[in-house]
N, C-alpha and C positions, 0 to 999 in steps of 0.2 A: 327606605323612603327614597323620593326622586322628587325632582324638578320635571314638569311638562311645557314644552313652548309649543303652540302652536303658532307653524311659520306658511304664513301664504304668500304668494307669487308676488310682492312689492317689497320697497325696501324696507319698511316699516314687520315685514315681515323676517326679511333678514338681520336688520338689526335687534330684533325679539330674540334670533338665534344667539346671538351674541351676547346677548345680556344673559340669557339663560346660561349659556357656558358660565358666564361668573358667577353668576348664583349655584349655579351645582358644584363649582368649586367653593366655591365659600360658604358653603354648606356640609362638602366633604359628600357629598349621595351621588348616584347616576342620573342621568338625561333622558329624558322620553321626548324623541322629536315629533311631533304630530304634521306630518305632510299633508297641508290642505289643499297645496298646488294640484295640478292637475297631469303634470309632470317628475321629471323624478328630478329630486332635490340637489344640488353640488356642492356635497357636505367634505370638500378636498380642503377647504382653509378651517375644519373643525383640527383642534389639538388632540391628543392620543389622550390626555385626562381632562373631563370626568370621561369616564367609559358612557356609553350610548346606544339605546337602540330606535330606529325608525319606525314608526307607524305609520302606514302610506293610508292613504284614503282613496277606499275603494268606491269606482263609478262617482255618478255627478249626483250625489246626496248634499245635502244643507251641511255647508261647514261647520255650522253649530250644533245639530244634530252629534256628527263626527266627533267634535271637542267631548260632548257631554257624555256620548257611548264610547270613550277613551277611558274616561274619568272615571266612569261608574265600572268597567273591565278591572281596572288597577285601583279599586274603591280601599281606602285604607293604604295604600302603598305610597302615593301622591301629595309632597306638601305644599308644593307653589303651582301657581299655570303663569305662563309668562306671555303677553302678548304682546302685539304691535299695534299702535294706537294710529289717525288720521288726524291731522290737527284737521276740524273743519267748522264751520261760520255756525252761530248759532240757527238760523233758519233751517242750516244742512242738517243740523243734529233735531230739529222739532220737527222735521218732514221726514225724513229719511231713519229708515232705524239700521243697525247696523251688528257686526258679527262682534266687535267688541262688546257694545252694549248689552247685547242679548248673554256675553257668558259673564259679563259683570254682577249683571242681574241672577241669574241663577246658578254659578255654581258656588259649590259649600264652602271652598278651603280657598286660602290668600290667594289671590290674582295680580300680580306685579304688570300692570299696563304701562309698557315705554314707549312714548315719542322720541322721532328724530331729531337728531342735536338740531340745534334752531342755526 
């Protein structure tokens, strides 16, 4: 079993990583990094445990798409997804829909969604 964070190109993104490091320790499983950037990731301040492997996301496909053909790849292996949340105004959230909400909404297993320390 494993932890998946998927981490995109803002802090909220990086601090997703961060948390998922502790949940994979404190779980005792491996790390599935889901790279939704568009770039390659600077995984230099990750710890040597939990062990980890990266999943880059290939071309400019729907991040959510990516997250869900992650999860259904490693279907049964996966116990948490770990994201990074946007704090934002309720008008933002009734107009705008967005990449957390969409895998809130459908995918199967726990979702650990973390905001930025306030």
């Amino acid at each position: 079993m494993s932890v998946m964070v998927a981490v995109t190109d803002s802090p909220e993104g990086a601090h997703a990583l961060q948390v998922a490091v502790g949940e994979a320790r404190h779980f005792g499983t491996d790390l599935v990094v889901l790279n939704l950037t568009l770039g390659d990731l600077d995984l230099s301040s990750l710890p040597g445990e939990p062990s980890h492997v990266v999943v880059e996301r290939r071309g400019r496909r729907d991040p959510a798409e990516v997250v869900l053909d992650a999860l259904q790849e490693r279907e049964g292996s996966v116990d948490r997804l770990v994201i990074g949340v946007r704090r934002r105004s309720p008008v933002g959230k009734a107009v705008l829909g967005s990449l957390s909400q969409q895998l809130l909404l459908e995918v199967d297993i726990p979702v650990l969604a973390v905001k930025l320390p306030a």
